[in-house]
N, C-alpha and C positions, 0 to 999 in steps of 0.2 A: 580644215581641222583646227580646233581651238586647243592646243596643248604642246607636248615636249616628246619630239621623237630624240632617238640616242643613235647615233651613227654607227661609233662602233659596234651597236649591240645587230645590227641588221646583216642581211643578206642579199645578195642575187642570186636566182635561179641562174646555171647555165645556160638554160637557154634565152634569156634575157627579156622573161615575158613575166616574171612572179616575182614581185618585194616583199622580204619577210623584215618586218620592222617591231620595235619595241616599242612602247609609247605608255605615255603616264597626260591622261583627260581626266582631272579631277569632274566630278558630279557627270559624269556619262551617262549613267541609268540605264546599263545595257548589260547582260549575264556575263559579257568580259571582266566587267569592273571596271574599276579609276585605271588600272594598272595590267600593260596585256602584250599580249605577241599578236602579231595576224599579217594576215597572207591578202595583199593586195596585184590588180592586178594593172603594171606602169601604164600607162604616167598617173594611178590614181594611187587613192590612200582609202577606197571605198573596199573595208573589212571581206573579203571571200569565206575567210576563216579567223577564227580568235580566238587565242587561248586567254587562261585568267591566271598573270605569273604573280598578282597577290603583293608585290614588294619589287621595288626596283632594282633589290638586293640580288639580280641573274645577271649571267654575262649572254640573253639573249637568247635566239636558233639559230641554228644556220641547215641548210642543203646540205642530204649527201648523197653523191653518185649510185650508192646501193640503195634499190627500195626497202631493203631486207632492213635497213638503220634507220629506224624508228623506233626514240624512246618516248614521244611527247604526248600520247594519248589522244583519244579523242578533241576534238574541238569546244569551248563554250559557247560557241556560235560560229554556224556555220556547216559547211559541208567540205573537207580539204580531200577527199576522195581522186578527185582528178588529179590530183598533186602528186598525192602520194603514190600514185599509179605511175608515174615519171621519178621522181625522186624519195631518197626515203630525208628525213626529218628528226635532228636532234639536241637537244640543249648545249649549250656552249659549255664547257669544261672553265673553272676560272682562272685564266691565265692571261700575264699582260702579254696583249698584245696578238689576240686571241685570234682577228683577220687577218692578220698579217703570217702567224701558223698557216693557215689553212692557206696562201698565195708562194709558200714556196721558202717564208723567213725559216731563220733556225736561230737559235736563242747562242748568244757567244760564250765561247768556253769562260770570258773572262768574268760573267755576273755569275753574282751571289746563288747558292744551293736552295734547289728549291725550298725547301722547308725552311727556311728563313722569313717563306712569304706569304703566313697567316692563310687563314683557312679560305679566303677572298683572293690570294695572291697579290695582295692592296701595297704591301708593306716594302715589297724590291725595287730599285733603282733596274728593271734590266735593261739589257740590249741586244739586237736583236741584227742580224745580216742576212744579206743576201746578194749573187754573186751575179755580174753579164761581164764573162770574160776574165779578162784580167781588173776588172773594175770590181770595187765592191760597196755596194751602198749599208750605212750604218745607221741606224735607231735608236736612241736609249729615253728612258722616262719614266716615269712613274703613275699611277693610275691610268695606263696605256689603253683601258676599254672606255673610258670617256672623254680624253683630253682637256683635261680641266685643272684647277689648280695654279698655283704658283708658276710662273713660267720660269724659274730657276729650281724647281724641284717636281711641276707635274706634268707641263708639255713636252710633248716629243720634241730633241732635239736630232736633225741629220748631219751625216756629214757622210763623203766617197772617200775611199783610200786606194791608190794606185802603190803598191809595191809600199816605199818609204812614204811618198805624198801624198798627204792626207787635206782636202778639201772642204770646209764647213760651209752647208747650204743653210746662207743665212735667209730670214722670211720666209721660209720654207717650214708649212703646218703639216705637210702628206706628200709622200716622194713613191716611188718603186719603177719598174723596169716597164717597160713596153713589151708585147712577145718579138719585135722587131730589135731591142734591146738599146733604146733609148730610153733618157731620164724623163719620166714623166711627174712634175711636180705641182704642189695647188699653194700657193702664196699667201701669205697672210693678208695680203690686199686685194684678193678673191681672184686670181688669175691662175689660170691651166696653160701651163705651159712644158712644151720639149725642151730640153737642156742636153748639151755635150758634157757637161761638168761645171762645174758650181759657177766658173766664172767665164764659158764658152757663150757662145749666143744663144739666146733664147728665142723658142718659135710658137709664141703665142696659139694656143688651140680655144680656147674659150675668155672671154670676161665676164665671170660670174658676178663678182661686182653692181655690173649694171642690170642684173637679172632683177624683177621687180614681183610679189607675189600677185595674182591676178584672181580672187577669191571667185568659183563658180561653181556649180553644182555638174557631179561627176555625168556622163552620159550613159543609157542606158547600157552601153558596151561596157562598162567599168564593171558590171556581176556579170559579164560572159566569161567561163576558165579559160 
């Protein structure tokens, strides 16, 4: 794929077989348009379903548990019928920090009242926690559904706070909880790694870093639902 997927703005299927992604291919020449949503099925990016979002002005789709929660209409290519027969399917509401709602975060009593933050939710500093234990991992930032911008006003910044002590996960771009309830974090020098706490040992899980892109055409199992 020659273009610009948006991370935040995507999904996983529960069962970890369907990627609902956003993506902007100027001159596609396809009834999606430059500008779409669509339902692939991993490890490919070979469209199932695709809608046409017209403007990269969404905060995306995501899954939801009930099939009954479907508000995204028909498809502009495609057939999502098997999907929806499993999950229902709905537009992102615009709030920062919008996958990290739906994983269990809760926005901290101490940011700013929502309506402070324009009709995009663009304009908040929020922040954003969530709790393993007596530990609690913390999030704050500004345009939180893309990660982009000023790194002193638009990436996420973390840090854990224990009781009074509070720890700053420094090179630390994406943190949250394991269900085992370890820190699982992704470094700004492409590495996945487990953490005790900011300055505990770390146990390397991947180096994305040296992941290299391998351009090839999808197999024909990539349009099976």
């Amino acid at each position: 794929m020659r273009g610009v997927i948006y991370p935040q703005k995507c999904d996983l299927s529960p069962n970890g077989r369907w990627l609902l992604y956003s993506a902007m291919q100027i001159g596609s020449g396809w009834a999606a348009g430059d500008i779409y949503e669509a339902i692939s099925r991993l490890p490919w990016l070979t469209a199932l379903a695709a809608w046409n979002s017209g403007t990269t002005y969404t905060r995306g789709m995501h899954f939801e548990p009930d099939t009954a929660q479907t508000d995204v209409g028909p498809p502009d290519v495609g057939d999502a019928a098997a999907m929806l027969a499993r999950y229902g399917l709905s537009w992102t509401r615009p709030d920062q920090f919008a996958v990290e709602r739906r994983r269990g975060w809760e926005e901290s009593i101490d940011t700013p009242h929502r309506d402070a933050g324009g009709p995009w939710d663009e304009n908040r500093r929020v922040e954003m926690v969530k709790r393993s234990g007596e530990v609690t991992l913390h999030v704050e930032g500004r345009y939180a559904a893309f990660r982009t911008g000023d790194p002193a006003d638009g990436r996420p910044v973390y840090w854990i706070t224990r009781g009074d002590e509070l720890e700053v996960l420094d090179g630390v771009q994406w943190a949250d909880w394991t269900p085992q309830g370890r820190l699982l974090v992704a470094t700004a020098d492409g590495m996945l790694e487990t953490r005790r706490g900011a300055e505990g040992p770390a146990v390397r899980v991947a180096d994305l870093a040296r992941l290299r892109p391998e351009p090839q055409a999808a197999p024909d199992s990539a349009t099976e639902v």
